[in-house]
C-alpha positions as CSV (number, residue, x, y, z in Angstrom):
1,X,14.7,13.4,-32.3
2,X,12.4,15.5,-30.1
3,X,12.1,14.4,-27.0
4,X,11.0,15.9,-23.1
5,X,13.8,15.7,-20.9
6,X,14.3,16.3,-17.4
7,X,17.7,17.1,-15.9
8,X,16.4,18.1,-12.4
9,X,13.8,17.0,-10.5
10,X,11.0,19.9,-9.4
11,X,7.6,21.0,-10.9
12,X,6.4,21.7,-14.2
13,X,9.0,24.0,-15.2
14,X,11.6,21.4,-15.1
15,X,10.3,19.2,-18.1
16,X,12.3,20.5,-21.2
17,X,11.9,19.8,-25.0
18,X,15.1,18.7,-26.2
19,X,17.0,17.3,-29.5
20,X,18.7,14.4,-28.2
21,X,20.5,11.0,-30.2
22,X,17.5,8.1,-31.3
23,X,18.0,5.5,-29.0
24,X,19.6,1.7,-30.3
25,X,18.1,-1.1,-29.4
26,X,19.5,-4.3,-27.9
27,X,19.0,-7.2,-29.1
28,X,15.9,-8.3,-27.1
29,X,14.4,-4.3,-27.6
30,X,12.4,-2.9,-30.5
31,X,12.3,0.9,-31.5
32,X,9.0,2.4,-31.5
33,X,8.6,5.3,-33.5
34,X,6.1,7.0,-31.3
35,X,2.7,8.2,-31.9
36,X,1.3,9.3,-28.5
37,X,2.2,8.3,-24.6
38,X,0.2,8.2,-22.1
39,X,0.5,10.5,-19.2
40,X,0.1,8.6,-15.6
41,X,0.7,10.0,-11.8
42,X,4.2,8.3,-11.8
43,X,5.4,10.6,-14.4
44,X,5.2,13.8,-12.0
45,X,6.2,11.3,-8.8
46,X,9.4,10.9,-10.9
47,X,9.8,14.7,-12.1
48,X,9.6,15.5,-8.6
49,X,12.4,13.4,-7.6
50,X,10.1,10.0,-6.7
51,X,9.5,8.1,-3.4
52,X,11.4,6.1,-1.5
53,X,11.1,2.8,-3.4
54,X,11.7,4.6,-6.4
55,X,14.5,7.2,-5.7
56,X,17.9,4.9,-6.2
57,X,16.7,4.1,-9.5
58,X,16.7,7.5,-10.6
59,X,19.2,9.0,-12.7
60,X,19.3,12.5,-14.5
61,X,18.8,13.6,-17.0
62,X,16.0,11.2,-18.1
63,X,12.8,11.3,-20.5
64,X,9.9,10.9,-18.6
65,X,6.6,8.3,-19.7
66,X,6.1,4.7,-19.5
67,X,3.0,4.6,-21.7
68,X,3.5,4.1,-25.6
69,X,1.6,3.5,-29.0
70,X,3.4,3.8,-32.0
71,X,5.3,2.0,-34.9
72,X,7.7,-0.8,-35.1
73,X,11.0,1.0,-36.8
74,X,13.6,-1.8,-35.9
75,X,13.7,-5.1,-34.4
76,X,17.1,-6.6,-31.9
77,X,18.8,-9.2,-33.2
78,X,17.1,-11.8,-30.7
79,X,13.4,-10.4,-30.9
80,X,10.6,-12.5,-32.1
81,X,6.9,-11.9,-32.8
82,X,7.3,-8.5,-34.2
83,X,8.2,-7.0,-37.5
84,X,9.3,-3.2,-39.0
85,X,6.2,-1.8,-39.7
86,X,4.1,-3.4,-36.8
87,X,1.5,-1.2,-35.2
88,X,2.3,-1.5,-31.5
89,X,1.1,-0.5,-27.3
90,X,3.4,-1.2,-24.8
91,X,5.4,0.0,-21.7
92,X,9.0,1.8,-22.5
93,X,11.7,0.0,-20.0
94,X,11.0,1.9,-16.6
95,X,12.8,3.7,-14.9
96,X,14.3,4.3,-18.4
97,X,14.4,6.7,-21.8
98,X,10.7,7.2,-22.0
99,X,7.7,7.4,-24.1
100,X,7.9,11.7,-24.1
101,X,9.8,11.5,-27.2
102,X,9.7,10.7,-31.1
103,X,11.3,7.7,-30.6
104,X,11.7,5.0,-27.9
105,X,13.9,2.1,-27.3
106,X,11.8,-0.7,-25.0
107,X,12.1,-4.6,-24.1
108,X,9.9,-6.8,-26.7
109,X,8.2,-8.3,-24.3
110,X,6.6,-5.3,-22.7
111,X,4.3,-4.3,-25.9
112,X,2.3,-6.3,-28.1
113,X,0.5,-5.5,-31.0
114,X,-2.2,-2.6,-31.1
115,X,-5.7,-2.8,-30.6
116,X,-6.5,-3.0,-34.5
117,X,-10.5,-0.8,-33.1
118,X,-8.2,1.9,-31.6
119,X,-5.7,4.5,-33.0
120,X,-2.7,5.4,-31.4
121,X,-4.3,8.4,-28.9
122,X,-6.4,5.4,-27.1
123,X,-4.3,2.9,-27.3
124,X,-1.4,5.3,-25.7
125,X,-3.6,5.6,-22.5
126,X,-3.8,1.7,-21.9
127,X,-0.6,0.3,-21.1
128,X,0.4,1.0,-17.6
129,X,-3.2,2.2,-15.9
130,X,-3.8,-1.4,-18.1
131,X,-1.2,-3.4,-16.6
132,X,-2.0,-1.9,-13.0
133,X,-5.1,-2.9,-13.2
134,X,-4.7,-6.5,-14.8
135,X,-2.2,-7.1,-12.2
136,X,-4.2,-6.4,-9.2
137,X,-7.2,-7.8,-10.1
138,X,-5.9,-11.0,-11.0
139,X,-2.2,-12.0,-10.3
140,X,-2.8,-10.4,-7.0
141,X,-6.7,-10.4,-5.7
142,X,-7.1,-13.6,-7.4
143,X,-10.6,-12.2,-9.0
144,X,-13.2,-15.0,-10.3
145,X,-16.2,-14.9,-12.0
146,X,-19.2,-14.4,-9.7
147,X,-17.3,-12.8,-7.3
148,X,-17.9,-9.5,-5.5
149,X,-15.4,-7.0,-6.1
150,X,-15.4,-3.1,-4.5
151,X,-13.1,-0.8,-6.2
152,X,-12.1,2.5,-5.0
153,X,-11.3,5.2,-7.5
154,X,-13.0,3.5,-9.9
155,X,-13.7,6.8,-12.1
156,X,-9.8,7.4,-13.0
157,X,-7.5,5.8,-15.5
158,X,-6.2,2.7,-13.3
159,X,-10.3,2.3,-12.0
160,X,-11.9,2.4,-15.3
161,X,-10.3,-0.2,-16.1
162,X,-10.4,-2.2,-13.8
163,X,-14.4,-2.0,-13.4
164,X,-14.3,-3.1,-17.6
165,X,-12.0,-6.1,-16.9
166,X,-13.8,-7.1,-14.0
167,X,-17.0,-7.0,-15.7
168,X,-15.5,-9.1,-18.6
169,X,-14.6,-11.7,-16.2
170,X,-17.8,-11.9,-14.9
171,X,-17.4,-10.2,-11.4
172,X,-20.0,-8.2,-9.4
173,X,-18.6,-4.9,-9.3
174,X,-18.7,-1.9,-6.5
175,X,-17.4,1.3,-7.9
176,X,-16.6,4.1,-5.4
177,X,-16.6,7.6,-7.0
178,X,-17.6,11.2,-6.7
179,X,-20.9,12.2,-7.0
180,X,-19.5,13.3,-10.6
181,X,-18.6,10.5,-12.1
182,X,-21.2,7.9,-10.5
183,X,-23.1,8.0,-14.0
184,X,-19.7,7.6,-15.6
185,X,-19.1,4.2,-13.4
186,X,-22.4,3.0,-14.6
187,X,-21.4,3.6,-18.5
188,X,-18.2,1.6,-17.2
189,X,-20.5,-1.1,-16.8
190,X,-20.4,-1.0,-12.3
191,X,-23.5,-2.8,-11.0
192,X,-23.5,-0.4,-7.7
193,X,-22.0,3.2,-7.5
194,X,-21.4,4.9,-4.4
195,X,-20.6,8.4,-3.8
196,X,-17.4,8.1,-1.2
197,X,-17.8,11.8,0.0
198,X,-21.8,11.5,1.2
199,X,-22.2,7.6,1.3
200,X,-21.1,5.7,3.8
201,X,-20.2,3.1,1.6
202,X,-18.3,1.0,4.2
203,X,-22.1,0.6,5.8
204,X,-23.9,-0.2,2.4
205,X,-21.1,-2.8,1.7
206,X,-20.3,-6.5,2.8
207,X,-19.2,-9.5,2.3
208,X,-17.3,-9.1,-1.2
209,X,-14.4,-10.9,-2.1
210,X,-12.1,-8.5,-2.9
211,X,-11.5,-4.8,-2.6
212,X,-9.0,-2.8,-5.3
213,X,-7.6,0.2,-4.2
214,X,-7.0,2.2,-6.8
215,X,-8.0,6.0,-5.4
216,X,-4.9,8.0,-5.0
217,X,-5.9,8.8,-1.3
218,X,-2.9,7.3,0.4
219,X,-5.1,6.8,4.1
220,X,-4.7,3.7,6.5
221,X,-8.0,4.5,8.4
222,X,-9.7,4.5,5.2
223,X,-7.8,1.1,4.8
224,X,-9.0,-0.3,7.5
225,X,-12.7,1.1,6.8
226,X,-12.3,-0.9,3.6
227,X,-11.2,-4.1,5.0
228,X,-14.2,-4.5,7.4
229,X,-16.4,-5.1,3.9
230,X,-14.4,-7.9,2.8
231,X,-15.6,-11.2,3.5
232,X,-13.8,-13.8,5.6
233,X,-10.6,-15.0,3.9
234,X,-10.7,-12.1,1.5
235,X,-8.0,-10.3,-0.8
236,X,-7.4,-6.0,-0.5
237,X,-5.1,-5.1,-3.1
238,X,-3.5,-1.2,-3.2
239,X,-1.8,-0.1,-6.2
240,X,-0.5,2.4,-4.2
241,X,2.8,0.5,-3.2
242,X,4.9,3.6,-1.5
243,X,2.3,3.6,1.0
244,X,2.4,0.7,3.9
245,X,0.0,-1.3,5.5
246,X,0.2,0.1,8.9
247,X,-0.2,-2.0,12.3
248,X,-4.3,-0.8,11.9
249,X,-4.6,-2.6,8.3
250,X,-2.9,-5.6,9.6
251,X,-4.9,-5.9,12.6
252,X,-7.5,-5.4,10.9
253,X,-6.6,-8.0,7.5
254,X,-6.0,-10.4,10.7
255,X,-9.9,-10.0,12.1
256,X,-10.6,-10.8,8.7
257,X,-8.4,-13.4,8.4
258,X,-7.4,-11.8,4.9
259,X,-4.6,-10.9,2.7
260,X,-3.3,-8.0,1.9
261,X,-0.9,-6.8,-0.7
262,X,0.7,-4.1,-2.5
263,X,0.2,-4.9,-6.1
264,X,3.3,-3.6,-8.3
265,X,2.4,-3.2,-12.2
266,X,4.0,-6.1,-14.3
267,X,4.5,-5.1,-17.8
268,X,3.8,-9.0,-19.6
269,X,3.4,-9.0,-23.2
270,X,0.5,-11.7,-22.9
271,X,-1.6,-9.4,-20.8
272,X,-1.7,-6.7,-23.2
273,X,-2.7,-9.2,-25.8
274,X,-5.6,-10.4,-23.9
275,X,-6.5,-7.0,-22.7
276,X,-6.0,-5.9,-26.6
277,X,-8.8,-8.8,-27.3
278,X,-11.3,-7.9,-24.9
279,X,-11.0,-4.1,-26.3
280,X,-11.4,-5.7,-30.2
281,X,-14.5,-7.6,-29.0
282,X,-16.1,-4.3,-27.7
283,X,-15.9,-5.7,-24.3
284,X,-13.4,-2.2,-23.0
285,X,-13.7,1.1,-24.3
286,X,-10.9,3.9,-23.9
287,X,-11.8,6.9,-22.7
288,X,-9.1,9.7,-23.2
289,X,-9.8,12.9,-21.4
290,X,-7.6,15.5,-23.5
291,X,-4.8,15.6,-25.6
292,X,-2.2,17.7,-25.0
293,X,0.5,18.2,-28.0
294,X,3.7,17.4,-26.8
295,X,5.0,20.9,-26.0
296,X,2.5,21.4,-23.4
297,X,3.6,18.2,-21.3
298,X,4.0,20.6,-18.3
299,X,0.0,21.8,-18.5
300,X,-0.6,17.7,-18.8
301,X,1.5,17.3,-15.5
302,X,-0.8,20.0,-14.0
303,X,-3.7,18.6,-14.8
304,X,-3.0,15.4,-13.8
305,X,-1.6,16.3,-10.5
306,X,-5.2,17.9,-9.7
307,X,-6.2,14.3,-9.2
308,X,-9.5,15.2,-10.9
309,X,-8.7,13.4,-14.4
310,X,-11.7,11.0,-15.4
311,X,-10.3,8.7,-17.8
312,X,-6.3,9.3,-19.5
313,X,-4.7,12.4,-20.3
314,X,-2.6,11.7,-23.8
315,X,0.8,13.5,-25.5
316,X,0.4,13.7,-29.1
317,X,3.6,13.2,-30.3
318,X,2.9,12.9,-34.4
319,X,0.1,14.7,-35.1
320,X,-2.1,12.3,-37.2
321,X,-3.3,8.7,-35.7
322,X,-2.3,6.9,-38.0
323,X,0.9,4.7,-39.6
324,X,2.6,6.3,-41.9
């Protein structure tokens, strides 16, 4: 099979397309025949040799992507709930043979069964900016409806997200953005936007119950900007987990007498049904940026590293959308 391998880490030029064996799966895996992967920050973190959580885990050569859509192509001997043939969205086992390849080997219980309202392009860009979100809104910050929620980086793939699942909860959402994409944030469905670079949002906020960092700006004055806009007893939530709370943030979660955690992604098949429901009932759209054919991964990587992505970047990895 085709496949993007890496077999040192660096910068573009190190992603190579390869011929290597189809993967087996064990008993509690599935093979995926692959239709498109998504293409997410931690991809080029990895290529580039990864961060300090991260780096023990890492061994080369590897295929990169942790974001899938494809076909069912066999089952493990211990695998319920899916069957050869199934249309599926998941997360390939991380750090582990990747989603930048014809075929993937993944655990079960890390995909579920496709959005039937999206092909395999959108569904490819859900998984992990998905799971990131559904994680840190709700195992983590706890979110309710009627409650106040600000979220940071609310324009890119882990933010758009997480403004649509808030907003399907029922939560009063904040979205912070660039001037850009503030109209963007209101299509989202964001009751306020706020323009980070000219408003000073941390003024024109207060009192909400929870604040999601999800903007790649890895800052611990703008952390402690954002806690002063939490209410007493409330939750901040980073995705960005390589990047501690400093003695500033924890002052400052103290004066607020709030929590604050790093929120991990946690790949749970019931999630992705749920979140595949509330995309069937029209409730979260997709928005895919570009598509990139699998040969140009390394322009992908480019453009994602610009930070500027609204929305998912998306390998094609068979060319049509559909089963075949």
């Amino acid at each position: 099979m085709k496949a993007v391998r890496i077999h040192a880490f660096g910068g573009p030029e190190v992603l190579q397309l390869e011929e290597v064996a189809r993967p087996v799966p064990a008993a509690d895996e599935i093979l995926i025949q692959v239709y498109a992967s998504g293409v997410n920050p931690v991809d080029w973190v990895v290529r580039e040799g990864g961060n300090d959580a991260l780096r023990a885990y890492l061994t080369l050569p590897m295929i990169l992507g942790w974001d899938a859509a494809g076909v069912v192509t066999e089952v493990g001997s211990a695998v319920t709930g899916f069957q050869i043939g199934d249309a599926v969205y998941g997360e390939p086992n991380f750090p582990g043979d990747g989603s930048y390849a014809e075929y993937c080997a993944a655990k079960a219980s890390q995909f579920a069964h496709k959005p039937q309202s999206l092909g395999f392009t959108e569904a490819a860009g859900v998984p992990l900016a998905g799971l990131t979100a559904w994680t840190a809104l709700f195992e983590h910050g706890h979110l309710q409806p009627g409650q106040r929620i600000l979220i940071q980086g609310a324009s890119g793939g882990v933010g758009s997200l997480a403004v649509q699942f808030a907003k399907a909860k029922g939560a009063y959402v904040i979205g912070t953005a660039s001037a850009d994409n503030l109209d963007y944030l209101k299509q989202l469905g964001a009751d306020e936007v706020l323009d980070y670079r000219s408003q000073p949002w941390e003024e024109l906020v207060r009192d909400v119950d929870v604040v999601l960092e999800a903007s790649p700006v890895r800052d611990n004055v703008a952390r402690v900007k954002a806690v002063t806009v939490l209410k007493q007893g409330g939750i901040f939530v980073s995705v960005n987990t390589d990047f501690p709370f400093d003695e500033a943030v924890h002052a400052a979660l103290a004066r607020q007498q709030a929590t604050g955690v790093l929120s991990a992604n946690q790949p749970r098949q019931e999630w992705l049904q749920e979140i595949a429901q509330l995309i069937d009932a029209g409730q979260v759209k997709v928005f895919v940026s570009k598509v990139y054919p699998l040969e140009q991964v390394a322009n992908a990587h480019r453009e994602s590293q610009t930070w500027h992505v609204r929305g998912k970047l998306v390998l094609a990895i068979r060319q049509n959308d559909e089963p075949a």
